[in-house]
Every structure is written in C-alpha cells, then in structure tokens.
C-alpha positions as CSV (number, residue, x, y, z in Angstrom):
1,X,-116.1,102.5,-70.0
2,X,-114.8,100.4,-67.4
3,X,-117.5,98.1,-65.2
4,X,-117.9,99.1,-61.6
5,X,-117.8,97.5,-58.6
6,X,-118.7,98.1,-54.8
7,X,-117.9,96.4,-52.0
8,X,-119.1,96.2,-48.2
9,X,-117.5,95.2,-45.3
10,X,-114.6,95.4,-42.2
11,X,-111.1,96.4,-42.9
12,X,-108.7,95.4,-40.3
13,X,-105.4,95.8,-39.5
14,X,-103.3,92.6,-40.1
15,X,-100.1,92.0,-37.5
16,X,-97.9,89.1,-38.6
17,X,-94.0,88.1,-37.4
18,X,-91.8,88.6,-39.8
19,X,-91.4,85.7,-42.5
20,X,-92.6,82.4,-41.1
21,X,-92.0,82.8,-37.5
22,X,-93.6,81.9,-34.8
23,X,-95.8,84.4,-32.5
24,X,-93.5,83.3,-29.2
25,X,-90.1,83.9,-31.6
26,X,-91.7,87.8,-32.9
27,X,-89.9,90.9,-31.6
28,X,-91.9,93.3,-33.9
29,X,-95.1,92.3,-36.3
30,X,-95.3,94.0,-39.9
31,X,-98.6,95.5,-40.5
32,X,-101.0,95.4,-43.3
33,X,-104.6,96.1,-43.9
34,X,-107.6,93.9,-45.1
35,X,-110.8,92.2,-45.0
36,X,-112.5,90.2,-47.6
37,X,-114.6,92.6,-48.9
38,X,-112.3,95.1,-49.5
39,X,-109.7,92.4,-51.2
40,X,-112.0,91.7,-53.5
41,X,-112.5,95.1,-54.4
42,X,-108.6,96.0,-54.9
43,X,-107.9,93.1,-56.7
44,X,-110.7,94.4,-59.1
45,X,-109.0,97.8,-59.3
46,X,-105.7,95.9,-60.3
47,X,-107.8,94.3,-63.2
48,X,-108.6,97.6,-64.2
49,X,-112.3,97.8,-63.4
50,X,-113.4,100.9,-60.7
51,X,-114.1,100.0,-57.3
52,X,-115.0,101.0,-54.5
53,X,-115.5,99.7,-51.1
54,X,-117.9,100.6,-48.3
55,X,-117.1,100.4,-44.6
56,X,-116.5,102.2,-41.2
57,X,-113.4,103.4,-39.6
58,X,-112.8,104.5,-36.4
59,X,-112.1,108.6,-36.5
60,X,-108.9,108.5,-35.4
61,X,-105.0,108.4,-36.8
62,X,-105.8,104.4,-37.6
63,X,-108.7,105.4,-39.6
64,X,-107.5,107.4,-41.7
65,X,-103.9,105.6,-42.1
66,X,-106.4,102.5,-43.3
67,X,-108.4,104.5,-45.8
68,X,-105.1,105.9,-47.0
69,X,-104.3,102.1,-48.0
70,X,-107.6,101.7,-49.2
71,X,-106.8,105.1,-51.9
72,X,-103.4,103.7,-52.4
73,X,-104.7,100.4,-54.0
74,X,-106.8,102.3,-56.7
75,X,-110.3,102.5,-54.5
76,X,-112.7,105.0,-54.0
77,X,-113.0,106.0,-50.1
78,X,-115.9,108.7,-50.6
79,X,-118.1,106.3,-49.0
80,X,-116.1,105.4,-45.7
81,X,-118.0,106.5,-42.8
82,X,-116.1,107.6,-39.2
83,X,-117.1,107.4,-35.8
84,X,-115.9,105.0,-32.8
85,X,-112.6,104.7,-31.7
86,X,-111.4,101.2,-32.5
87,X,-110.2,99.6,-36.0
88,X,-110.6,95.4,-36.0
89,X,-107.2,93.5,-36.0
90,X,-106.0,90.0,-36.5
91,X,-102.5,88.2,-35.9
92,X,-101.7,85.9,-38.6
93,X,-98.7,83.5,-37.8
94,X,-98.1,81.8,-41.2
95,X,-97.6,78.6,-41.6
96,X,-94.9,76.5,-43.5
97,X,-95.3,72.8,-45.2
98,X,-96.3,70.6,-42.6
99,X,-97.3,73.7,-39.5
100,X,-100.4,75.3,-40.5
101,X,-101.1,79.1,-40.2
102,X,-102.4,80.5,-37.2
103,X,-105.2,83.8,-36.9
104,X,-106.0,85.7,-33.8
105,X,-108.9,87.9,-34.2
106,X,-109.9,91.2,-32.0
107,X,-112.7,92.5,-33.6
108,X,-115.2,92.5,-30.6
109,X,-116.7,96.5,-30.5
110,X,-114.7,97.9,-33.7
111,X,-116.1,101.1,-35.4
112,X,-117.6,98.9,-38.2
113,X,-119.5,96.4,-36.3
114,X,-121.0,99.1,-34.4
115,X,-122.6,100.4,-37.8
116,X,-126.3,101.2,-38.2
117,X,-128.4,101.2,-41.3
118,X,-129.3,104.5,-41.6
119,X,-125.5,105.3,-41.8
120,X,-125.4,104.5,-45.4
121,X,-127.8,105.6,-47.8
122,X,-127.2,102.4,-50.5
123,X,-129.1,103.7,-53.1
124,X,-126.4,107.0,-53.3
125,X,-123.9,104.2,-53.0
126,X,-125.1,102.3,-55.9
127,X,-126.7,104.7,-58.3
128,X,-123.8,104.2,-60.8
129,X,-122.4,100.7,-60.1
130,X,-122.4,97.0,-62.5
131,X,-122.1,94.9,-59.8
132,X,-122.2,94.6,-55.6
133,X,-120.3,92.3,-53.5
134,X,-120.6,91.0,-49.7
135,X,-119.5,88.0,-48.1
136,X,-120.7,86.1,-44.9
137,X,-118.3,87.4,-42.4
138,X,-119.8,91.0,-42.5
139,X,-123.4,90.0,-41.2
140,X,-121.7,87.5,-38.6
141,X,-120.4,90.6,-36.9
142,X,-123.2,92.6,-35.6
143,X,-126.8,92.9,-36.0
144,X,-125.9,96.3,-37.6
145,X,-123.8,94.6,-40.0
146,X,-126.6,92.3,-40.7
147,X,-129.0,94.9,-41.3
148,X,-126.8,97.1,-43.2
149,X,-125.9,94.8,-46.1
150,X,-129.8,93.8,-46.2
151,X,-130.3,97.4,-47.5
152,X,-127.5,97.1,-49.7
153,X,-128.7,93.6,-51.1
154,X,-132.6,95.4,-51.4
155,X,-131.2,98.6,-53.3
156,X,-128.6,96.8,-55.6
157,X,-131.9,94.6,-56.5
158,X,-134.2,97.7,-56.7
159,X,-131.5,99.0,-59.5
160,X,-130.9,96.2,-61.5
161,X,-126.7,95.5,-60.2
162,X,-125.8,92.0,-60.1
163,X,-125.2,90.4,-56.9
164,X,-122.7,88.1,-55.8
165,X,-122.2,86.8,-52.3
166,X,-119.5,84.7,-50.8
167,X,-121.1,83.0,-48.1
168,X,-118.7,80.7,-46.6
169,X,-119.1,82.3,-43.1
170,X,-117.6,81.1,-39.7
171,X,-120.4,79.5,-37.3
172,X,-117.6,80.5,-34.4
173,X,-118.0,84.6,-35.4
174,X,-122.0,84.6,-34.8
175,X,-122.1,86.1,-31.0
176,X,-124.8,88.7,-31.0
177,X,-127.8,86.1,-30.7
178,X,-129.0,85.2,-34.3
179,X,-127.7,82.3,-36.3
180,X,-125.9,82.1,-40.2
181,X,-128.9,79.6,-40.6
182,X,-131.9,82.8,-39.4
183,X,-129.7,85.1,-41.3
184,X,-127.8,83.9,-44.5
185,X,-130.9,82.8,-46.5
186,X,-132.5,86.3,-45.9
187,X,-129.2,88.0,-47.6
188,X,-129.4,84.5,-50.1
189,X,-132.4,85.6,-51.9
190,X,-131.5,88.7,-53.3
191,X,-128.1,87.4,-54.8
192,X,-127.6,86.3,-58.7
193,X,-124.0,84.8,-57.9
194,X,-123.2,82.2,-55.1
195,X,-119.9,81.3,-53.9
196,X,-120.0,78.8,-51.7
197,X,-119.0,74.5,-50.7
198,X,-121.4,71.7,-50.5
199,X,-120.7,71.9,-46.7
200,X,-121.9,75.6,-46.7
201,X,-125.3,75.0,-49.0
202,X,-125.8,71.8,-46.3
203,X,-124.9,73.0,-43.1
204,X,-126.9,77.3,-44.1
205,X,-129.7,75.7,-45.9
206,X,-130.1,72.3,-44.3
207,X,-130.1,71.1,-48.5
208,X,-128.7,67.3,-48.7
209,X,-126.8,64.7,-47.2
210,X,-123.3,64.1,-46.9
211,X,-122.8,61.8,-49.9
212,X,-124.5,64.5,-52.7
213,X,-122.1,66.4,-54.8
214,X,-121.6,70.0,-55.3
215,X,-124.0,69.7,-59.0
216,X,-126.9,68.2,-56.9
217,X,-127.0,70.6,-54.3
218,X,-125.9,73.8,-56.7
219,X,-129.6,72.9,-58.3
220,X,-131.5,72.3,-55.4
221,X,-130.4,75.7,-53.8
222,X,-131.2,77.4,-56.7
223,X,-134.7,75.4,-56.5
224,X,-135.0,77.3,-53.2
225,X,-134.2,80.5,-54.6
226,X,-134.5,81.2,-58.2
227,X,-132.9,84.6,-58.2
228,X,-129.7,82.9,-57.9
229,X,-128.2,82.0,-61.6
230,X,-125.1,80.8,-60.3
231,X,-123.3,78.9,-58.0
232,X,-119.8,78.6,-57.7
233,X,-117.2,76.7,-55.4
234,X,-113.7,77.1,-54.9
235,X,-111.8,73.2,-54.3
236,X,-108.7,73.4,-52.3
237,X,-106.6,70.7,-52.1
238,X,-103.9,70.7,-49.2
239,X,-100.8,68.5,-49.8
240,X,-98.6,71.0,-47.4
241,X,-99.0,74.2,-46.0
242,X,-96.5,75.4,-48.8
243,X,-98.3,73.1,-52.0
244,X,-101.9,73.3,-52.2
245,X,-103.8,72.3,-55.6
246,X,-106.8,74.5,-56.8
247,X,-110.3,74.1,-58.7
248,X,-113.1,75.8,-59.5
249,X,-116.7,74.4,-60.4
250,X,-119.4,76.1,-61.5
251,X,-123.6,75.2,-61.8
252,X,-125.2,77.8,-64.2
253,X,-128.5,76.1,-64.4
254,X,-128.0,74.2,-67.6
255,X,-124.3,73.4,-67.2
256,X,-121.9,72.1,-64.6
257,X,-118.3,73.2,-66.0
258,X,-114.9,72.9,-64.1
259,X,-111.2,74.7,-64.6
260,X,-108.2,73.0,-64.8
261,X,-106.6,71.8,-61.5
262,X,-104.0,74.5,-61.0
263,X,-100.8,73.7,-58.8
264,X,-99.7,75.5,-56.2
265,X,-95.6,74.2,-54.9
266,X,-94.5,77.4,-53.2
267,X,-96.8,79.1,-51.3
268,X,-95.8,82.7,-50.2
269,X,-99.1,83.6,-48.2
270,X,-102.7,82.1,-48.3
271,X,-104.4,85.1,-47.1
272,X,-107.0,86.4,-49.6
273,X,-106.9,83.4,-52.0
274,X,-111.1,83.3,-51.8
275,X,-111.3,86.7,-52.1
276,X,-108.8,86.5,-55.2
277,X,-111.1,83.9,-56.6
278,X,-114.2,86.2,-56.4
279,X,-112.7,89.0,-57.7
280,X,-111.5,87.1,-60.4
281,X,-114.7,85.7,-60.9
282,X,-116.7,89.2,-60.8
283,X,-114.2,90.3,-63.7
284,X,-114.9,87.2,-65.7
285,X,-118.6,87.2,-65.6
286,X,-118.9,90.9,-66.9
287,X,-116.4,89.8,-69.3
288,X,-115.9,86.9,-70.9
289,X,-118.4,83.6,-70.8
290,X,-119.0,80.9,-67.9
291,X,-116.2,78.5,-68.3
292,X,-113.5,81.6,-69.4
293,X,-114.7,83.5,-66.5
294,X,-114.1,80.2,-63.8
295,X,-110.7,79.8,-65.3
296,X,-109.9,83.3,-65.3
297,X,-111.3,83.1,-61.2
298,X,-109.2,80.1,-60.6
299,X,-105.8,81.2,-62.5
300,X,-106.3,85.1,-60.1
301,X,-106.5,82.7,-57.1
302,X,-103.6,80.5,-58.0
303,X,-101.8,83.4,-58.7
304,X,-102.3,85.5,-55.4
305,X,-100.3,82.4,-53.4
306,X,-97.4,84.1,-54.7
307,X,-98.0,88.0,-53.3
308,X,-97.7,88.6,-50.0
309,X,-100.1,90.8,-47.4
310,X,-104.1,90.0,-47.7
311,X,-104.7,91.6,-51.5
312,X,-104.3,90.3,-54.9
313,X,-102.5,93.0,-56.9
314,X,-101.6,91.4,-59.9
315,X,-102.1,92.6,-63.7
316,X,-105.0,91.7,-65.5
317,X,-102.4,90.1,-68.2
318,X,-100.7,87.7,-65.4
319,X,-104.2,86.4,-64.7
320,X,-104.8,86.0,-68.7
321,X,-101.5,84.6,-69.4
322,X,-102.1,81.7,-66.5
323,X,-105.3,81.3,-67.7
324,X,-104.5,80.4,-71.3
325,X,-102.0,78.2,-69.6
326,X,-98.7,79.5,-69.0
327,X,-97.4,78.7,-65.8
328,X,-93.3,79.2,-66.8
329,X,-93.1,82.7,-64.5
330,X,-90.5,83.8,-67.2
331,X,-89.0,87.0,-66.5
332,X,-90.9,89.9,-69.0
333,X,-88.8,92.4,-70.7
C-alpha cells in the first residue's frame, strides 16, 4: 500500500516572460500554478506515493482552473475549500548566469490567507495519512494561516503522523503583527523532521553565534525541543545563475551524515528546488535509511533544475538512478 502524504498551504498562480526575458521585454507571460506546499506534494505523487494537498481557492473560474492543475498532477482535491474572490500570484523573471531571477508577489487578501480554523476539520483530513507537511511561508501569511496549521500540527500529533516542517520563512512576508520568532517555535514543537540553515535555527530560535556549524546548532535545537528527531539542511552553492552546486546534511541525534556535492551546469528553472528536496526527503525517510534517504533528497533536487514551471515531476527511477550516481542523462529506450 503506498504511504500517504498531506500537504497545507497557498497555491498561486505563477506569470513569467517567456524564456529568459526580461519583465520590460514580455508581451505575454505563460502561466503556471504553485506554492511550496503543494510542490512538495506533486512531486510525491510523481514518486508514486498518494498525496494530497490542503488549501483555499477563491470560488471562481481561477479556482477551479487551479484545482484542476492540482488533479492533473495526481493530487487529491477533496479537501480544497472555496470562498473569496481572489487566487495569490507571483511574477517570476528568471534569471541567466550572471542576472539573477527576479519574484513579484500579490498575495495581500487572497482566498487562502483569509482562512479560519474552523474551516478545516484536520482530524477528517488526517485520519488515514503517514506523514504531514507545512512550511514557514503559510503561517507568515495571515493569522488564520497561523492558526490553521497549529490544528493541523496538534491533530497529526494526536494521530501518531510524522511531521516535517520546512521553516526557512521570509522575515519580509510577516505583515499581520506577530513575528516568525513568536510564531515558528510554537508550530517547532510538534514537528519530528526539520528542514532548515544554521541562519534559520539562529536568527527563529536565537540558538548560537555566527561561527557554529550546522551539527552544533542541529543538537542544540533539538535540546530545545526533543520531539524533533531530525534536522536537515539543504547547501546551495551559487557559481552562476545557470551552475549552482548542491548538498544535503543531515543531524539524526547520533549521526551527522552528508550527500555527495551534486553539480548543477545548466540550469532550466530554480523554482521549487527546496520543495523538490523535501519531497524527496519525505519519500526517503518512509523508505529507505538516513543517509539513502538525504541522497535520494539531494539527487530529486538536483534533478528538478532541469524541469521547468514550479513542480518536480520526475520518475521515481530518475531520482534512484542519480542517486546511485549516474549523472550521463543518456537517452532510455
């Protein structure tokens, strides 16, 4: 029986120029749909696991065009909720070797940060999943956001699913009067898996100095909350805009381990890379042990550079085969 997984969060619309121009050269923008959450979750589907994503859509045309992409990519949509008229959008100008990419966000009053905690009832939501999935972003957009994945976070515990967070937020999205450093630790504590930097843990938790590394301040945020059994982090090295190098470490309270630096030369879009990497990750913990499952994590984000749009909808045999370290990209027949 395939594992399950749910999701929570905002799915926007994406408007790009075509290729690699510039916003000021665009006569038209090609559109896509995405948002972290929900990445995470399709690229899961494309592994072959379930999945399905929780959110709010506006009840309109937009709506249900972006639930339709959400079925599309293998998700379940019975738990969408409608109301409001307005579905969040970003402008994504992409960059090329020495520009770097440029985002545009319009999310201010979208259907889903005007959602409310008794719109969901998690434990419905939940009854039948392996594993639940947030990231920062959603509770840096409304209070109701914040609230709503602290009921998801508190029934996921109540029932025993694993919990993985990808806190990485943007101090820049917090608008609605609370802080990531009042909020973040409260959603913290209830999670089992920890994606995050050593910036992140020092500038959420006030953990360390400058000078620590990632193992030292991976076990002292798990001193400050021992739910947490893992914490992982994502390295990015940026030679270009086009060649980046990737990493992942991971602290599972006994062992620091580390994947192979993976090389990135032709990058096709950027987008989605983390949420890649935490799909990919989700996947390799229910299946395979710590160090498979961070080089499984690394080789689905190494490989999602190459796919355009914000989702990573590659086979679960193109992440094993990069994984056991076959990086030729020669033509299957």
């Amino acid at each position: 029986m395939p594992k399950k997984v749910i999701t929570f969060g905002e799915v926007m619309m994406r408007l790009s120029p075509p290729g690699y121009e510039k916003f000021s050269q665009a006569s038209y923008f090609e559109l896509v749909y995405g948002g972290g959450e929900a990445n995470v979750a399709i690229s899961c589907a494309y592994l072959g696991m379930k999945a399905a994503h929780v959110t709010r859509f506006p009840d309109n045309a937009l709506g249900k065009a972006a639930t339709q992409f959400l079925r599309k990519h293998w998700l379940s949509t019975e738990h969408v909720i409608y109301g409001d008229n307005m579905l969040g959008k970003y402008f994504l100008e992409k960059g090329a070797v020495h520009r770097p990419s440029e985002v545009i966000y319009e999310r201010e009053g979208s259907s889903f940060s005007l959602i409310e905690p008794s719109m969901v009832n998690w434990e419905d939501v939940l009854k039948d999943a392996d594993w639940f999935h947030w990231t920062g972003i959603t509770p840096a957009i409304s209070e109701g956001a914040y609230l709503s994945c602290l009921e998801a976070l508190r029934a996921a515990n109540k029932l025993g699913i694993t919990v993985s967070g990808d806190i990485n937020s943007r101090s820049n999205m917090w608008k609605y009067g609370k802080t990531m450093q009042e909020v973040i630790p409260t959603l913290v504590e209830h999670c089992d898996v920890v994606i995050t930097s050593s910036r992140g843990i020092r500038e959420m938790f006030g953990i360390g100095q400058s000078q620590d590394n990632f193992q030292d301040l991976a076990i002292a945020l798990i001193n400050l909350f021992p739910n947490i059994k893992k914490v992982v982090k994502k390295t990015r090295r940026t030679l270009s805009a086009s060649h980046n190098q990737i990493q992942g470490k991971l602290w599972n309270g006994q062992a620091y381990m580390k994947s192979d630096m993976l090389n990135i030369t032709h990058i096709i879009d950027r987008v989605g890379t983390g949420d890649a990497f935490a799909a990919g990750l989700i996947y390799g913990l229910l299946h395979y042990d710590d160090q498979q499952a961070l080089d499984f994590a690394s080789a689905a984000c190494a490989l999602k550079h190459t796919v355009p749009g914000d989702v990573n909808m590659v086979s679960l045999e193109n992440v094993q085969s990069l994984m056991e370290g076959d990086t030729s990209g020669a033509i299957r027949r």
